[in-house]
mmCIF file of the C-alpha atoms, coordinates in Angstrom:
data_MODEL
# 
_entry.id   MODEL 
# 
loop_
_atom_site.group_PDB 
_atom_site.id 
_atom_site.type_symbol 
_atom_site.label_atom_id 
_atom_site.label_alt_id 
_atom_site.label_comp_id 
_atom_site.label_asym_id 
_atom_site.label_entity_id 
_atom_site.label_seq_id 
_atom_site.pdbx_PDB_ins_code 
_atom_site.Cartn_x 
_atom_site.Cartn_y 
_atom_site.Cartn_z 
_atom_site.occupancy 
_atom_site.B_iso_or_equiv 
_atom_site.pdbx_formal_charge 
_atom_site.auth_seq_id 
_atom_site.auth_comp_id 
_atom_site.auth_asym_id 
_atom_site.auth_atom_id 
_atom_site.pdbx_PDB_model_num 
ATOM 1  C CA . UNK A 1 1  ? -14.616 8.906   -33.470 1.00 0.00 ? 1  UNK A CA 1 
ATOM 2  C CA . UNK A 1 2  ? -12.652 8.768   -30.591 1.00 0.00 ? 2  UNK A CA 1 
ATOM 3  C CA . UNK A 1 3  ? -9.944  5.552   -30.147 1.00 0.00 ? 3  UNK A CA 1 
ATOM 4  C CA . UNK A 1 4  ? -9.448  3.998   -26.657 1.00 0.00 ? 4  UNK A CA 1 
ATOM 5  C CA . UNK A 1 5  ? -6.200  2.463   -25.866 1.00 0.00 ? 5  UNK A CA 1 
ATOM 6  C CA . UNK A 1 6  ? -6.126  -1.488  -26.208 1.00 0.00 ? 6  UNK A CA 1 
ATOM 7  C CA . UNK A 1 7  ? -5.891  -2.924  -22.403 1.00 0.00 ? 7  UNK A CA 1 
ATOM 8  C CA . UNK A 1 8  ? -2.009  -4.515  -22.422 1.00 0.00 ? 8  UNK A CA 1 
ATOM 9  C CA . UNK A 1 9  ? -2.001  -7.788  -23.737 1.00 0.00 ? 9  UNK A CA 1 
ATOM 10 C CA . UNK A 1 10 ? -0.840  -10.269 -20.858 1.00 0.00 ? 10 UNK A CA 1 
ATOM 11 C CA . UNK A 1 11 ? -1.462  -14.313 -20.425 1.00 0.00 ? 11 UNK A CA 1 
ATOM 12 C CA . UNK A 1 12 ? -3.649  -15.740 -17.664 1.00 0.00 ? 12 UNK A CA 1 
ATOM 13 C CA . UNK A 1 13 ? -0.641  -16.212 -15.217 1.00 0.00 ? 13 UNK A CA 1 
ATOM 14 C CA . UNK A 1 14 ? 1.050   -13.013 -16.187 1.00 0.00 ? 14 UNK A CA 1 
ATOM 15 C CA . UNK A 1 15 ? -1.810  -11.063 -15.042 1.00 0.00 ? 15 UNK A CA 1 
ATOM 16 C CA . UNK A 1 16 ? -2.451  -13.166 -11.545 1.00 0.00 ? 16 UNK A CA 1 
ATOM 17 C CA . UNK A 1 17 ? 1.714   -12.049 -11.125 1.00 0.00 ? 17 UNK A CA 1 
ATOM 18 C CA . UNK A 1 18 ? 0.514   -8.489  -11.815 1.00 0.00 ? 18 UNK A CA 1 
ATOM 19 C CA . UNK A 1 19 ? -2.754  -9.124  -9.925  1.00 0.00 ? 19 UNK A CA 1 
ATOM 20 C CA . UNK A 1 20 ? -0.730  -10.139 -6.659  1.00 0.00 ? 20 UNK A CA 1 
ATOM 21 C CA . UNK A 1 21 ? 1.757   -6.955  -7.242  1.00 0.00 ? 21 UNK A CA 1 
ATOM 22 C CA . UNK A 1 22 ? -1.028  -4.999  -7.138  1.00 0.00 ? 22 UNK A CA 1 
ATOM 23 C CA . UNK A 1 23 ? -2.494  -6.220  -4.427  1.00 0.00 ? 23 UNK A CA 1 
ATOM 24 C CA . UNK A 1 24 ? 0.487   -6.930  -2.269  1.00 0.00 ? 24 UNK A CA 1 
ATOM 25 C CA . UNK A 1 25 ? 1.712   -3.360  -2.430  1.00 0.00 ? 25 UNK A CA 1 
ATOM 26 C CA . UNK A 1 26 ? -1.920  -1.937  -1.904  1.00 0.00 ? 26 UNK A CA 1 
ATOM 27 C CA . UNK A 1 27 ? -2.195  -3.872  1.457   1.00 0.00 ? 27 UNK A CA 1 
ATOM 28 C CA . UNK A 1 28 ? 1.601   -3.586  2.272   1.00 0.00 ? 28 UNK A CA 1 
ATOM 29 C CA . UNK A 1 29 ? 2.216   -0.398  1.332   1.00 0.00 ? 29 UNK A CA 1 
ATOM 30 C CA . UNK A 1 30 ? 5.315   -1.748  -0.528  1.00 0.00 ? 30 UNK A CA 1 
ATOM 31 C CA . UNK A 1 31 ? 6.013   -3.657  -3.824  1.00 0.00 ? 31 UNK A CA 1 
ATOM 32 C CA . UNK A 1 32 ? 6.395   -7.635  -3.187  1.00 0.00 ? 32 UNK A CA 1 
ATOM 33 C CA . UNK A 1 33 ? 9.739   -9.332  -2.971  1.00 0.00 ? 33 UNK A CA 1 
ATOM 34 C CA . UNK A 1 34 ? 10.183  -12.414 -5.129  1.00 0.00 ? 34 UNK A CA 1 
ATOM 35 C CA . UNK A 1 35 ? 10.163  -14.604 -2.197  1.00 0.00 ? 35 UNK A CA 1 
ATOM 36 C CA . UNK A 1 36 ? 6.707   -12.981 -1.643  1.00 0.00 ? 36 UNK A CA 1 
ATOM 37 C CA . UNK A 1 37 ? 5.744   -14.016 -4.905  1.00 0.00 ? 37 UNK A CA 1 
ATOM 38 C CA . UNK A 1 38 ? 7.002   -18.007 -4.134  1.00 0.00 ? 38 UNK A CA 1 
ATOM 39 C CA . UNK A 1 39 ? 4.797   -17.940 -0.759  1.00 0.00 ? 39 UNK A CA 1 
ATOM 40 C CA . UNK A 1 40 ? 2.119   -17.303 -2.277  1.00 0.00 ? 40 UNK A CA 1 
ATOM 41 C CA . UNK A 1 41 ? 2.110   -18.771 -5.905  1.00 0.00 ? 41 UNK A CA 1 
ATOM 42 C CA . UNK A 1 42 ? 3.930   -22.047 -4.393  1.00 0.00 ? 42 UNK A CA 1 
ATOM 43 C CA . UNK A 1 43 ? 7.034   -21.723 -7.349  1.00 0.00 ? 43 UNK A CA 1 
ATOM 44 C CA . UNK A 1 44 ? 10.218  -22.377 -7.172  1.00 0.00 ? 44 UNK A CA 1 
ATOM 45 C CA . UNK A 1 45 ? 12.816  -18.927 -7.003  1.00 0.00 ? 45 UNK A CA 1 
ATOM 46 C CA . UNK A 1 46 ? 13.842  -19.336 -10.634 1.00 0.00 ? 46 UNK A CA 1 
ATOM 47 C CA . UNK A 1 47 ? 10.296  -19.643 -11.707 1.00 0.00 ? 47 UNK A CA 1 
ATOM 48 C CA . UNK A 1 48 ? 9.431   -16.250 -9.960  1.00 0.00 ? 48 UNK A CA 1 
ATOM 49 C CA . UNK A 1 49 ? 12.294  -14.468 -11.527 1.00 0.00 ? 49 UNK A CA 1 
ATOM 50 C CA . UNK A 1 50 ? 11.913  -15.749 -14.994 1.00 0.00 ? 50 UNK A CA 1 
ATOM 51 C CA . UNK A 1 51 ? 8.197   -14.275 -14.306 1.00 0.00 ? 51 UNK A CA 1 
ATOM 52 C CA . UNK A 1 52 ? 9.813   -11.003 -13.229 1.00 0.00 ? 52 UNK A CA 1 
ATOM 53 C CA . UNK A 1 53 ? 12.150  -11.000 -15.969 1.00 0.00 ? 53 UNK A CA 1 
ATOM 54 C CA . UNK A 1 54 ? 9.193   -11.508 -18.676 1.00 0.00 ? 54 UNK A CA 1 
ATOM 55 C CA . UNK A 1 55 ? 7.199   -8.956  -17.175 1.00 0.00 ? 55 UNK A CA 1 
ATOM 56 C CA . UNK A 1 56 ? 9.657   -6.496  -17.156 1.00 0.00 ? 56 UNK A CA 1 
ATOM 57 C CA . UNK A 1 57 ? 10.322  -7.174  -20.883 1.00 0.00 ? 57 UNK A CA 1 
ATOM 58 C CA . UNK A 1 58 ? 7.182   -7.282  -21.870 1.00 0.00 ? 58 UNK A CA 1 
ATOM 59 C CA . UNK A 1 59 ? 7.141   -3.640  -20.180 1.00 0.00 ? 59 UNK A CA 1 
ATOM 60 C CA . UNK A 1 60 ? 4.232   -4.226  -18.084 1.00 0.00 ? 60 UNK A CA 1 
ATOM 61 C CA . UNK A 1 61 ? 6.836   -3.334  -14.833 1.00 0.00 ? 61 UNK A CA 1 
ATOM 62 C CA . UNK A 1 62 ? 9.262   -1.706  -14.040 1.00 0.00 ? 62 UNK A CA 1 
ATOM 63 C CA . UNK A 1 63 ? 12.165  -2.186  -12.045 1.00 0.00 ? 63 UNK A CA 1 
ATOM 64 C CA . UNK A 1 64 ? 15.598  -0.003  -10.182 1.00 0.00 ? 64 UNK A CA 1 
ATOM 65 C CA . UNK A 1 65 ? 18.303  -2.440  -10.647 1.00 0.00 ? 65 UNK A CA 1 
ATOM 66 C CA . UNK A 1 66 ? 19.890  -3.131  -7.339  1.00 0.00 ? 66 UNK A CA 1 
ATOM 67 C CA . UNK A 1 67 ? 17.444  -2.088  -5.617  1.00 0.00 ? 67 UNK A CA 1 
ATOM 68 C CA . UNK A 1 68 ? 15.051  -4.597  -3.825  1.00 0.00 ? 68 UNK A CA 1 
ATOM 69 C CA . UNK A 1 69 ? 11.355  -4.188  -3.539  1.00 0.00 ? 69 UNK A CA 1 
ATOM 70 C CA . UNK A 1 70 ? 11.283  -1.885  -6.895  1.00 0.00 ? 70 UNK A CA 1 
ATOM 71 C CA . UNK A 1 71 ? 8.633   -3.342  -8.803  1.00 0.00 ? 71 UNK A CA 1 
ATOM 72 C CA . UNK A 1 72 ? 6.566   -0.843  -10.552 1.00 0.00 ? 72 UNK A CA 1 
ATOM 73 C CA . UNK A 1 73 ? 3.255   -1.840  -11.586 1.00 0.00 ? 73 UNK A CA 1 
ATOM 74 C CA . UNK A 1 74 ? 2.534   -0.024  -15.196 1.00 0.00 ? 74 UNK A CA 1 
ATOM 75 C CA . UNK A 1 75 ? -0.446  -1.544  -16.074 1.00 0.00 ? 75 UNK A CA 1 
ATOM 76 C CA . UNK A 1 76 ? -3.878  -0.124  -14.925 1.00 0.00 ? 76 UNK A CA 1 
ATOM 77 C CA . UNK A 1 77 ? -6.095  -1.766  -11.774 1.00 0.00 ? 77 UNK A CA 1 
ATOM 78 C CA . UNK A 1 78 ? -9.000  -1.147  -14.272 1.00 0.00 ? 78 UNK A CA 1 
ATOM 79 C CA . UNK A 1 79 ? -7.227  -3.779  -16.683 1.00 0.00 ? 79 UNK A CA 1 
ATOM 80 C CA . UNK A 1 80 ? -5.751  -6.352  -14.207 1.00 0.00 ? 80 UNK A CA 1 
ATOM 81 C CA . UNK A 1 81 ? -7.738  -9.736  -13.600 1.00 0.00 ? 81 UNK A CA 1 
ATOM 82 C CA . UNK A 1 82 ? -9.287  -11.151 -10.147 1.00 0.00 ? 82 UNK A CA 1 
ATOM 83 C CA . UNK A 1 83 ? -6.312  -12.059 -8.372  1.00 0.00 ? 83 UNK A CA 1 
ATOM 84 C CA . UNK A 1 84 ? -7.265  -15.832 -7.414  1.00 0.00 ? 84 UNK A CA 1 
# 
């Protein structure tokens, strides 16, 4: 009997953030800024970066400290939600 991994356990707004990383850096060929992220989600900066910070914890990114536009995506397209 062969085990598959369990998907990575996110909430509903965690996985539209990791939805639009996705997304963003498929279309723009790079990873989102955080002001990207308050365009488009209609949040205030600290909002978005608490976000970031939780993801990032929650190791579902990854990120190069001092480096902007680093966000790595390490969850699979297969297990992200319909980015609304």
């Amino acid at each position: 009997m062969s085990m598959t991994p369990a998907p990575p356990s996110f909430t509903a707004k965690q996985g539209q953030y990791l939805a639009f990383i996705y997304a963003y850096t498929r279309v723009q060929g790079r990873p989102p800024a955080e002001a990207d992220f308050q365009r488009y989600f209609a949040v205030s900066p600290p909002t978005v970066h608490q976000m970031v910070l939780t993801l990032e914890g929650c190791g579902l990114i990854r990120r190069t400290p001092g480096v902007a536009r680093s966000i790595e995506l390490l969850v699979a397209p297969e297990d992200l939600p319909v980015l609304r």
